[in-house]
C-alpha positions in Angstrom: -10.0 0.0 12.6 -12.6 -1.1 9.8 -15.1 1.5 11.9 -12.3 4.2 11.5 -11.4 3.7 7.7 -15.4 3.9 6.9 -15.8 7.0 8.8 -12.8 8.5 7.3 -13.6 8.0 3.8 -17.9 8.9 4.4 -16.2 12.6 6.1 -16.3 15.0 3.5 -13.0 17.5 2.8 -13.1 21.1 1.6 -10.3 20.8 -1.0 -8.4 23.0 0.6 -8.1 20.4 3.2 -4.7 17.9 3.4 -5.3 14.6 3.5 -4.8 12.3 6.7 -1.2 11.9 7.6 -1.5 8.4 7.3 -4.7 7.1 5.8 -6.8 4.7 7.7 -7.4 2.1 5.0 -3.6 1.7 5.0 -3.3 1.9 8.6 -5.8 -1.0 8.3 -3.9 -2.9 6.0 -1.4 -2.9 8.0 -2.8 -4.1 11.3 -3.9 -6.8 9.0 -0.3 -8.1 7.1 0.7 -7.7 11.3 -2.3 -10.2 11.9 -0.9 -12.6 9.0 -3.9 -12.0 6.8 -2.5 -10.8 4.2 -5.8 -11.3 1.4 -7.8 -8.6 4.0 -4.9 -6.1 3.7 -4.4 -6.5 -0.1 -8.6 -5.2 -0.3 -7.4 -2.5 2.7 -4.5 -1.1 0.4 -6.6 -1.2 -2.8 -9.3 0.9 -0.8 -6.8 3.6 0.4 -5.0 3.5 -3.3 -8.5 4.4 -4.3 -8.4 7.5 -2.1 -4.5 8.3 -2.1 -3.5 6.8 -5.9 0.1 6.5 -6.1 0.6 6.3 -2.6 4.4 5.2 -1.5 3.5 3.0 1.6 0.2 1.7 0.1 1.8 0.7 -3.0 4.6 -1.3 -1.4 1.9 -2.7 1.5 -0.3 -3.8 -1.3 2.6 -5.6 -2.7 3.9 -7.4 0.1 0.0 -8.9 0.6 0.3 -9.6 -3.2 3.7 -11.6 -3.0 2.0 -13.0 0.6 -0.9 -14.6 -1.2 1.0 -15.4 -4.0 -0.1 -13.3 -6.9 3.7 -12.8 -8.3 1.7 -10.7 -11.3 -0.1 -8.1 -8.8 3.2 -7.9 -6.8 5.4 -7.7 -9.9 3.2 -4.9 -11.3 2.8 -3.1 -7.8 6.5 -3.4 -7.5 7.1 -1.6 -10.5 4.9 0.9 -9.7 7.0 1.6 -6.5 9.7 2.2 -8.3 8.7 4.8 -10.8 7.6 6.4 -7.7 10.9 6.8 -6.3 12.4 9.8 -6.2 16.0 10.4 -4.1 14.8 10.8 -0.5 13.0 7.4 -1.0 14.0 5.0 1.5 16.4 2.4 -1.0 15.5 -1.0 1.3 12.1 -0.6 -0.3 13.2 -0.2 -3.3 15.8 -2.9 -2.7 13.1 -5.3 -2.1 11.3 -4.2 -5.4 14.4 -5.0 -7.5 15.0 -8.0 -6.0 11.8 -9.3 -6.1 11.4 -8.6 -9.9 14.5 -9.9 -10.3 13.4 -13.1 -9.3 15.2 -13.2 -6.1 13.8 -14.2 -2.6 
């Protein structure tokens, strides 16, 4: 998976090109907070927030590894961030889990 997200980001795009579907450094990061290791995915999100900025499922993945490793500050500002992205369609149990976390509940 590291092979994959350092091929994807070394592969030039036209800008005309769309981006991947789902970027590999966030794929990445998510095998990773699967594998319980969740200080390797918080550098995996950063790296595809990098790429994608502003990124809906990398923001609330780096999150999660933030609150995992026990950074509340990271989390609380990566939670925030989540929810100024929010627009209707966004699914509300993410965004549920942001307001409850800077809430200060569990």
């Amino acid at each position: 998976m590291r092979e994959a997200a350092a091929v994807e980001t070394s592969t030039p795009k036209p800008a005309v090109t769309p981006g991947p579907t789902i970027p590999a450094h966030e794929l990445l990061g998510d095998l990773l907070m699967a594998q319980q290791r969740p200080a390797e995915a918080l550098t995996a999100y950063r790296r595809s927030l990098e790429l994608y900025p502003r990124r809906f499922n990398s923001v609330l993945g780096a999150a999660r590894a933030a609150r995992a490793v026990g950074d509340a500050d990271t989390a609380a500002g990566l939670y925030r961030e989540l929810l100024e992205l929010a627009t209707a369609g966004s699914r509300t149990w993410a965004l549920d889990e942001a307001r409850a976390f800077l809430d200060g509940r569990p």
